[in-house]
C-alpha positions as CSV (number, residue, x, y, z in Angstrom):
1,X,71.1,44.3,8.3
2,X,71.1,47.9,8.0
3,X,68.6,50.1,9.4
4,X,70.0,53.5,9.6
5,X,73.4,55.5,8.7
6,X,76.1,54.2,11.0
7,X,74.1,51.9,12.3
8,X,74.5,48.1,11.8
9,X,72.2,45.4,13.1
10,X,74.8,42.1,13.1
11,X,72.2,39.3,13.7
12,X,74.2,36.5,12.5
13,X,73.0,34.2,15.5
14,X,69.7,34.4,14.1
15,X,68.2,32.7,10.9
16,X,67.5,34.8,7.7
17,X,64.3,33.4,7.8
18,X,63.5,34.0,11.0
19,X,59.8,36.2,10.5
20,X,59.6,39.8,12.6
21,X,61.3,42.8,12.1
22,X,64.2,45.0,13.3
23,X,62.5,45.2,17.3
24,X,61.7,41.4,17.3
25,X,65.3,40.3,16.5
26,X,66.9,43.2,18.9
27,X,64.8,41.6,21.5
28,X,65.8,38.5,21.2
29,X,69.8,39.3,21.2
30,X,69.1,41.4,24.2
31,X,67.6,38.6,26.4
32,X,70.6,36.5,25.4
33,X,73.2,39.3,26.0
34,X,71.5,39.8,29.3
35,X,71.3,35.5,29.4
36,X,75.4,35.4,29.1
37,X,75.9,38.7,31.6
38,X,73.8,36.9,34.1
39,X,76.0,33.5,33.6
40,X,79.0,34.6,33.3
41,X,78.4,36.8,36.7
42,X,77.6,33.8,38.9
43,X,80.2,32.4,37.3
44,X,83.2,34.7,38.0
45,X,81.6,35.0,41.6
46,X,82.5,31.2,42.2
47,X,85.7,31.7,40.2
48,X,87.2,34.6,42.5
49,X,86.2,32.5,45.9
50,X,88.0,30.0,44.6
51,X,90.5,31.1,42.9
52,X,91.4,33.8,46.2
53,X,90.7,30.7,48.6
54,X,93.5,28.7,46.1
55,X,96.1,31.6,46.5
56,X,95.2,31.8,50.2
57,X,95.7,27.7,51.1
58,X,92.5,27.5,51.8
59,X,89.4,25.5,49.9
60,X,86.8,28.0,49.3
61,X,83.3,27.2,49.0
62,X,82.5,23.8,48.8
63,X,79.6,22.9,50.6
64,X,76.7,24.2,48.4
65,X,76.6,21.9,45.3
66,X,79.3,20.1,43.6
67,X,82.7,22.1,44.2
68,X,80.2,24.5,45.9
69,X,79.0,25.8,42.5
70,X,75.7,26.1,44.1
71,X,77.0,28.9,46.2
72,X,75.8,31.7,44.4
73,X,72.8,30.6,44.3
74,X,72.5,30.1,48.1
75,X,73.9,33.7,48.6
76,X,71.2,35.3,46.6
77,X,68.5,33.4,48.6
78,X,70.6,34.7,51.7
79,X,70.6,38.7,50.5
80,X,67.2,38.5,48.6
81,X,65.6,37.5,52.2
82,X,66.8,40.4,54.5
83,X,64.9,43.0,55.4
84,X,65.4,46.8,53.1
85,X,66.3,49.2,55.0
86,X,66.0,52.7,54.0
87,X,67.9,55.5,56.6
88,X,65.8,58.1,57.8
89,X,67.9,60.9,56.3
90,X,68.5,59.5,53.1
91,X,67.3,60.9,49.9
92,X,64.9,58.4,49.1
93,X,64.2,58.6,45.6
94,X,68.1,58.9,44.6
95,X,68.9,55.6,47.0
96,X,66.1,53.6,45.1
97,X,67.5,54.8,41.4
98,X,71.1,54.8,42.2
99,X,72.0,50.6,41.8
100,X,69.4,50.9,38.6
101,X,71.5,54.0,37.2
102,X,75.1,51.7,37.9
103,X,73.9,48.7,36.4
104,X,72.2,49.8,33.0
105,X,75.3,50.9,31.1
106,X,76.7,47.9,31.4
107,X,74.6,46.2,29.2
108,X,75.0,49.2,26.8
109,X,78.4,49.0,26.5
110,X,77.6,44.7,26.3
111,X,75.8,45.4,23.1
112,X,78.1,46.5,21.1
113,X,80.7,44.1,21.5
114,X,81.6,41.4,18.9
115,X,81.3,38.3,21.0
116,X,82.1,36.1,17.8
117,X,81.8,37.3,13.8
118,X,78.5,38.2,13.1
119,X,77.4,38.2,16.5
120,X,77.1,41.8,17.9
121,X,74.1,43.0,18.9
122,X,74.6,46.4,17.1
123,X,78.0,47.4,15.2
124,X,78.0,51.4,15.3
125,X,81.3,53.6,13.6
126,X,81.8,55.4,16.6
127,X,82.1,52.3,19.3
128,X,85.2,53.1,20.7
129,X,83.9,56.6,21.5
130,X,80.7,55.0,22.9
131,X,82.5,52.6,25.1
132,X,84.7,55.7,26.4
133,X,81.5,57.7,27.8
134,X,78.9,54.9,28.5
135,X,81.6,52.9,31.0
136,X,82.0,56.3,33.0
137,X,78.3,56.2,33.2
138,X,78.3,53.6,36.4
139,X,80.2,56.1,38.4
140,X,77.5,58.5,38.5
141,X,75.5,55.5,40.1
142,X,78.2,54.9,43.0
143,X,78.6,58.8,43.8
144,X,74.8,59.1,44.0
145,X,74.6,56.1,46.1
146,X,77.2,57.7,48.5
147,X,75.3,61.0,48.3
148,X,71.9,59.7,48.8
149,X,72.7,57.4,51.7
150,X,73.4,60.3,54.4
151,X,76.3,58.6,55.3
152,X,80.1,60.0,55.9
153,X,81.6,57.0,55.4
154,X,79.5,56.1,52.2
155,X,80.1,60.1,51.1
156,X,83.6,59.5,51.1
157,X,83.8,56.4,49.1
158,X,81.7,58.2,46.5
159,X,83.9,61.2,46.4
160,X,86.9,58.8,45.6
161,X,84.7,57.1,42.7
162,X,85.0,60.4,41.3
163,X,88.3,61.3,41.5
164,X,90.1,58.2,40.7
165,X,86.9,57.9,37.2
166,X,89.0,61.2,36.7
167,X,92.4,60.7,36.6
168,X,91.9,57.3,34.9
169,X,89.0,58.0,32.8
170,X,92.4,60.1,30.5
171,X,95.2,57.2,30.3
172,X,92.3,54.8,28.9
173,X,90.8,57.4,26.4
174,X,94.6,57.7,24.9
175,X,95.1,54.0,24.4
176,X,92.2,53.8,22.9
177,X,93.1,57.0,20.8
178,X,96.2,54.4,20.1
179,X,94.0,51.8,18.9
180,X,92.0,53.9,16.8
181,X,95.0,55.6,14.9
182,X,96.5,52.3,14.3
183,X,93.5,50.3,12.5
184,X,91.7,54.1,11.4
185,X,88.1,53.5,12.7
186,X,86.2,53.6,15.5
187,X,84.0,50.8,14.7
188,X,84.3,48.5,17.7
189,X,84.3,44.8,14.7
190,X,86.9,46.5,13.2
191,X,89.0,46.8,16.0
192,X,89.0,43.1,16.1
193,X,89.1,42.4,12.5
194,X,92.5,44.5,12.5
195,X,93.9,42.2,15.0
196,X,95.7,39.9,13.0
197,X,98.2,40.3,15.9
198,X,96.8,41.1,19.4
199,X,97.0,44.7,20.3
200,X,98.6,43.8,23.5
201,X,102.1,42.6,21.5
202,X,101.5,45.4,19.1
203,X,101.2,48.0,21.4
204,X,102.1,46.3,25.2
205,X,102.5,49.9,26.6
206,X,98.9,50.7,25.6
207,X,98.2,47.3,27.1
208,X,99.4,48.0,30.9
209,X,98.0,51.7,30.8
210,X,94.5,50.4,29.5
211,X,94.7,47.4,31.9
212,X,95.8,49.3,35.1
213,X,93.1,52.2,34.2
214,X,90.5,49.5,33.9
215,X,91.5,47.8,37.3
216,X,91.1,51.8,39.1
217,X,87.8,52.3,36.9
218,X,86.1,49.1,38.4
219,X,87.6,49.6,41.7
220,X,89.5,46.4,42.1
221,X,92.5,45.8,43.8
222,X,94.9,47.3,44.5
223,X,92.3,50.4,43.6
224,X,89.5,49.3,45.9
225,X,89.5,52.3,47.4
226,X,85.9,53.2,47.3
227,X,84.9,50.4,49.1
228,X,87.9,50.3,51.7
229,X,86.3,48.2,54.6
230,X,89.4,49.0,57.1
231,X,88.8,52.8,56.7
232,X,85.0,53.0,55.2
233,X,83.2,49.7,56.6
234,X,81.6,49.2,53.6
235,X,82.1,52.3,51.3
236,X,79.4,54.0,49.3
237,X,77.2,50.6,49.9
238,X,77.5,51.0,53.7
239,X,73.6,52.0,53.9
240,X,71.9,49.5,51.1
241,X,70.6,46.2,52.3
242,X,68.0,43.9,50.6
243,X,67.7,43.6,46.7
244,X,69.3,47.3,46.6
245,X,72.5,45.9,48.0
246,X,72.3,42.6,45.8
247,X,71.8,45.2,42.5
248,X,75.0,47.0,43.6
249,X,76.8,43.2,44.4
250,X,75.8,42.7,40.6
251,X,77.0,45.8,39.1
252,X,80.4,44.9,40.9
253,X,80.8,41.9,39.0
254,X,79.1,43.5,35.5
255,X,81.6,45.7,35.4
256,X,84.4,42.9,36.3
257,X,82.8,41.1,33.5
258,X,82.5,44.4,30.9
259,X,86.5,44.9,32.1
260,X,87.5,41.4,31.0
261,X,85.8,41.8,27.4
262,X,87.3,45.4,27.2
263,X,90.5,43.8,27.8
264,X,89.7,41.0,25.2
265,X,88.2,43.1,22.5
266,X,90.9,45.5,22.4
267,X,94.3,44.2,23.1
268,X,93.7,40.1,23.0
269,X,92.4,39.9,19.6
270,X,88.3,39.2,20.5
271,X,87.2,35.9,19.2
272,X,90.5,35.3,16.8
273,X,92.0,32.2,17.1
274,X,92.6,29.2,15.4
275,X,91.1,25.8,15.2
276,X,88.3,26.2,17.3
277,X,85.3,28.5,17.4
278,X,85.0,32.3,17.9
279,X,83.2,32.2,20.3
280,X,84.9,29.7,22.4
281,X,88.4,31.8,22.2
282,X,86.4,34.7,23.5
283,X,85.0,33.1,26.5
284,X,88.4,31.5,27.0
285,X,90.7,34.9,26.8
286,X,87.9,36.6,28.9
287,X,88.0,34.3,31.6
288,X,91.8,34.5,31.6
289,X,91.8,38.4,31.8
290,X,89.3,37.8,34.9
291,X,92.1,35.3,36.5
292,X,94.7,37.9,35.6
293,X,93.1,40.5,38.1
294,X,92.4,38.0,40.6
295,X,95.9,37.3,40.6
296,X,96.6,41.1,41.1
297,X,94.0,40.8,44.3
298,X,95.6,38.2,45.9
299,X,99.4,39.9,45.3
300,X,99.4,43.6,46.0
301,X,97.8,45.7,48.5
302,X,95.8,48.3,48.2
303,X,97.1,51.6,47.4
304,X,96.3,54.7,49.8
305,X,94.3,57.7,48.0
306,X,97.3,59.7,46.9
307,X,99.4,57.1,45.7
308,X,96.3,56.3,43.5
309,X,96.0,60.0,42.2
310,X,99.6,59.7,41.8
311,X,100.1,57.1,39.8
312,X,97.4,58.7,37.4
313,X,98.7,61.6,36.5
314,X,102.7,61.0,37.0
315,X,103.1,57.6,35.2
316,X,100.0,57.1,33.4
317,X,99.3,59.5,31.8
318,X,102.7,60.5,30.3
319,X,102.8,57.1,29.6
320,X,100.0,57.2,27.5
321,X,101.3,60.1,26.0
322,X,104.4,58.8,25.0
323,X,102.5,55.2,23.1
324,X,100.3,57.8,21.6
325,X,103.1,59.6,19.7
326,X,104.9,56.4,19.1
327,X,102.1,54.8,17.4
328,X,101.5,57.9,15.4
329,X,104.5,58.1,14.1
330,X,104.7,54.7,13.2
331,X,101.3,54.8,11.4
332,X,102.3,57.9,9.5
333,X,105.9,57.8,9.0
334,X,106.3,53.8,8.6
335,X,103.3,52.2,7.6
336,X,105.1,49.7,6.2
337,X,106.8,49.1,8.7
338,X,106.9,45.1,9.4
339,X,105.2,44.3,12.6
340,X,107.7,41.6,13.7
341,X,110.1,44.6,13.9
342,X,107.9,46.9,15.5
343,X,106.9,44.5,18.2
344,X,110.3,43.9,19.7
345,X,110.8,47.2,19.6
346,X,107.6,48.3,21.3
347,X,108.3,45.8,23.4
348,X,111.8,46.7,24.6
349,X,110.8,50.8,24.6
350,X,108.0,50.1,27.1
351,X,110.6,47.9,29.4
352,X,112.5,50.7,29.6
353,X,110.1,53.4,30.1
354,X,108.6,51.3,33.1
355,X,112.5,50.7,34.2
356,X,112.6,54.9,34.1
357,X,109.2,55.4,35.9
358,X,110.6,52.9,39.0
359,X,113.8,54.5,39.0
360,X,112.9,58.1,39.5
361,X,109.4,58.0,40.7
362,X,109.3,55.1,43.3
363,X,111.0,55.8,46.4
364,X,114.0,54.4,47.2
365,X,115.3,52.7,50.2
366,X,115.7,54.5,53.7
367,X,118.7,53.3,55.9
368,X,117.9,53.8,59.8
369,X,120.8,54.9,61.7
370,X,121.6,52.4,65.1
């Protein structure tokens, strides 16, 4: 249904017959967009305990409910319950806004992703570009939690949301810019209709420099800088308690969520797949993009500040440099190009450009004299 230039309306989950008009039926996808947010959250909240506590020998939750699925649940209770505190310095009306101002472009960015064909809330020709600038959105959120808390430790933690949405923010714009040269539009289903082949075998350079940049942009490990409880106690969300602290807790786990379909959407193909449904391959390549990064948690530590800001703008970005001329070239110069040729290829130059980036950049080892 179309309702406006570059604007599509992809209702496909709801019947033709179905009586109201274009507000009626964007209601109803948004309470089940916000329906299958809400899910999946509890759901990857249970899935990292477990998961870490697996990686860790231990057993994880298991007291509250079956498998202690019920956990969540009992954790809201716990944080809904305390009492919220407001400091006496702290800019009041910024520390009530900031959690709303993290959390609501995440479900902007939600709506315009093709969960299955046909179903996407709204389809518009400049997705890609949409995605790019509503996702750096949440930052402004965290630094205005920092700032509006009156707190050094939750100042600092917001000043590092900044700089590392900076230096990563550029990598992930150019492998997107990648994607967008390769299948020649910006429109978000067409990214996944072109993906015949998952991005992340056609282009597996633009693959780690959009998956890294994603891990610093949500502040997971080992980028978890912001929230760095050995140096900052508890980061920007030192100061928030009650339902503000359990609004930030959710926008931690929206944006792991909005990462995993990113990652998905872009370089796993969306909902292709054979055999079974579309919307059952989406759920199942999401979840494993999730289980991906928890494997990162549990394996590497977290990187100090200026080995953060270093590996921004000394490998990742040239890095994405380089897969952005490489793909250009190969759009323009050999379109024809067959893409089981181009795939080992890709494959093999981005081996060898990491090789390079370890070899000259990483230090090497020190030998202490007796």
């Amino acid at each position: 249904m179309n309702y406006s230039p570059g604007f599509e309306f992809s209702a496909a989950a709801i019947p033709a017959d179905w009586p109201g008009n274009f507000w009626w039926h964007l209601i109803i996808l948004t309470v089940l967009l916000i329906g299958f947010l809400m899910t999946t959250v509890i759901i990857f909240i249970w899935m990292e305990r477990r998961v870490i506590a697996r990686f860790q020998a231990r057993l994880g939750p298991n007291r509250a409910g079956p498998f202690g699925l019920l956990q969540s649940f009992a954790d809201v209770i716990k944080i809904l319950t305390k009492e919220d505190i407001i400091p006496t310095l702290a800019d009041k009306v910024l520390f009530w806004i900031a959690p709303a101002i993290a959390f609501v472009p995440v479900l902007m960015v939600l709506a315009v992703i093709p969960l299955m064909d046909g179903l996407q809330l709204v389809d518009i020709n400049v997705g890609v570009m949409y995605i790019a600038a509503i996702s750096a959105i949440s930052a402004i959120g965290v630094f205005m939690s920092g700032m509006a808390s009156n707190n050094k430790y939750s100042l600092i933690g917001a000043m590092r949301e900044i700089a590392q949405l900076i230096s990563y923010e550029i990598p992930m714009v150019l492998a997107l810019a990648a994607i967008v040269i390769a299948t020649g539009s910006m429109s978000v289903s067409s990214v996944v209709a072109a993906q015949n082949i998952p991005f992340a075998l056609v282009q597996p350079l633009g693959f780690v420099i959009f998956f890294v940049a994603t891990l610093a942009e949500i502040n997971r490990t080992p980028f978890d800088l912001v929230e760095a409880d050995s140096e900052l106690t508890a980061g920007f969300n030192t100061e928030f308690s009650g339902m503000k602290f359990a609004v930030l807790y959710l926008v931690e786990y929206s944006e792991a969520v909005i990462a995993s379909v990113l990652i998905t959407t872009f370089f796993l193909g969306g909902w292709h797949g054979p055999f079974l449904p579309g919307i059952v391959w989406f759920i199942g390549k999401m979840f494993a993009s999730f289980f991906f990064i928890l494997w990162i948690r549990s394996t590497l530590p977290r990187l100090r500040i200026d080995q953060s800001m270093k590996l921004a703008w000394k490998a990742l970005l040239p890095l994405a440099l380089v897969n952005l001329f490489l793909v250009a070239i190969k759009t323009v110069f050999l379109p024809d190009l067959s893409q089981w040729v181009s795939i080992p290829v890709f494959i093999v130059i981005t081996a060898i450009l990491i090789l390079l980036w370890a070899r000259f950049t990483l230090p090497g080892r020190q030998t202490v004299g007796a």
